[in-house]
N, C-alpha and C positions, 0 to 999 in steps of 0.2 A: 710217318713211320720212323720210330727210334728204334735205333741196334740196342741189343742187350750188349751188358759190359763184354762176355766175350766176345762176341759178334764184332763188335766193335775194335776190341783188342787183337782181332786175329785179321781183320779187314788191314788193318793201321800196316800189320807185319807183311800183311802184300803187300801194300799201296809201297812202304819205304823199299823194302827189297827190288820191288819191280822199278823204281823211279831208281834208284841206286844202278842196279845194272843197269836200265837206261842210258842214266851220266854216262857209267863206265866204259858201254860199247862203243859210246858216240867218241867218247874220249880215244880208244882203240881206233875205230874208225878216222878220225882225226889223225892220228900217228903215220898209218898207214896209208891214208891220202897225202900227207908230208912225204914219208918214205919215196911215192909213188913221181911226186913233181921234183925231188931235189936230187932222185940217184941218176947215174948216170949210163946206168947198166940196163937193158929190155926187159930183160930177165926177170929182176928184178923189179920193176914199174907193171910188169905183167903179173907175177906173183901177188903182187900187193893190190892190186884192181879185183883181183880175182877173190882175192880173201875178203876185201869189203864188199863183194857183191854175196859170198856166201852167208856174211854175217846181215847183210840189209836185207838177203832174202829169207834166212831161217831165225835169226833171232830178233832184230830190228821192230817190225809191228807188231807181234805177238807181245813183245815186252811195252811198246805204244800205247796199242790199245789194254793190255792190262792194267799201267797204270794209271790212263783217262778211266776205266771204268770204276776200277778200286777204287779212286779220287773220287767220282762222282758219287758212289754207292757211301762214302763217310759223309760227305757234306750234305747228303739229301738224308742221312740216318742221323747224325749227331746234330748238335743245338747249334754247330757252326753256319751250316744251310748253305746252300750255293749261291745267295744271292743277299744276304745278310753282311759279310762283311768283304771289304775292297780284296784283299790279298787272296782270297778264296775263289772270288769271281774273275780277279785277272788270273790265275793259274788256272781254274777252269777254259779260259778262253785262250789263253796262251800254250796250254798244252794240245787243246781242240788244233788253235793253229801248228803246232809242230808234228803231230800226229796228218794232218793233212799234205802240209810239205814234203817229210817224209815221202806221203806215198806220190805225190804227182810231182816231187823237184830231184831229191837226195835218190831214192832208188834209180828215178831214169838217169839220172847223171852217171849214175856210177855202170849202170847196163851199157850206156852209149862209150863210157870209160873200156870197158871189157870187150865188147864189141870189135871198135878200135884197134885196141891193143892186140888181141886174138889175133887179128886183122894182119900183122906184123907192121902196123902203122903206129905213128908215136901216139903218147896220148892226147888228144886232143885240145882239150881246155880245161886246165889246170884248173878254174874252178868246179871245173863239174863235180872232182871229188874233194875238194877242199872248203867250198862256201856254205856246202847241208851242211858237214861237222861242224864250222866252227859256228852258225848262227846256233844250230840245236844245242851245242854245248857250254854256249852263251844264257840261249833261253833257261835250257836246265839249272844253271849255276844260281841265277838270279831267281827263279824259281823254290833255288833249295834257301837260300836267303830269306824270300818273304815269306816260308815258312815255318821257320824260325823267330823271325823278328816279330812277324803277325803287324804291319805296319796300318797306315791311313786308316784305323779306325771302322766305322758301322757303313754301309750303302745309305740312298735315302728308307729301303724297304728296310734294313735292319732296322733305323731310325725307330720305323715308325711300328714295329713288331716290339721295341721296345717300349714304346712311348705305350703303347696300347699294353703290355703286363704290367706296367706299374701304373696305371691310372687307381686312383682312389675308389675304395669299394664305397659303394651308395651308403650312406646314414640314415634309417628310416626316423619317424617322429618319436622313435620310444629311443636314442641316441646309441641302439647297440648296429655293430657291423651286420648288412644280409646276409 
């Protein structure tokens, strides 16, 4: 199945939009897990717990899974494929794994965070809202890198998707092309 050109060009404006906010919440997210381990005030570490738990629970995987879907819906529509070149397949896989962390690592940290804190107890483990931000905002970064860069080249399956459209068309005995 190939996307017509707009199909195509209007999938791309999700896929970047959503992966953008993505970055950015996690980036947010990130901030205010900082805020939450370095201030000195309850108040304050309560506030910020609470506002990552709103944003991991209403924007977080809505924007995840939009942009795993977007993603997968261009590279099974366009000539890129999902399995044809390196930088395509590790993004697929890599966002597959952040979209999963997300839900079973980064949300409970941050519930067990609010909980806690609620609680009028300190917060608990500084990584709980600290280590989802910065690996996701890691993955993403690097993510947005390959591509761009479009790195390593064909898989073996693209190899061989290629090798198989450029093979030579048969020459019958009258020397014109079949």
């Amino acid at each position: 199945m190939k996307l017509s050109r707009p199909a195509r060009r209007a999938n791309l404006v999700v896929h970047v939009a959503a992966s953008a906010c993505w970055l950015g919440l996690t980036l947010g997210l990130l901030a205010l897990g900082i805020t939450a381990t370095t201030t000195g005030s309850a108040a304050t570490v309560e506030a910020s717990v609470r506002a990552m738990k709103t944003f991991a629970d209403w924007l977080l995987l809505p924007l995840a899974f939009l942009t795993f879907l977007s993603g997968l819906v261009l590279s099974l529509g366009t000539p890129w494929g999902l399995a044809r070149h390196r930088w395509v397949y590790i993004k697929f896989w890599l966002t597959l794994a952040t979209v999963t962390a997300t839900v079973f690592a980064l949300r409970p940290g941050v519930d067990s965070a609010v909980t806690a804190v609620s609680a009028g107890g300190p917060l608990p483990d500084p990584g709980d809202v600290l280590f989802g931000p910065i690996v996701s905002l890691s993955a993403y970064l690097f993510m947005t890198v390959i591509s761009i860069s479009k790195p390593w080249g064909l898989t073996r399956r693209g190899q061989k998707i290629r090798t198989a459209a450029r093979k030579p068309v048969d020459v019958g005995a009258t020397g014109r092309t079949a």
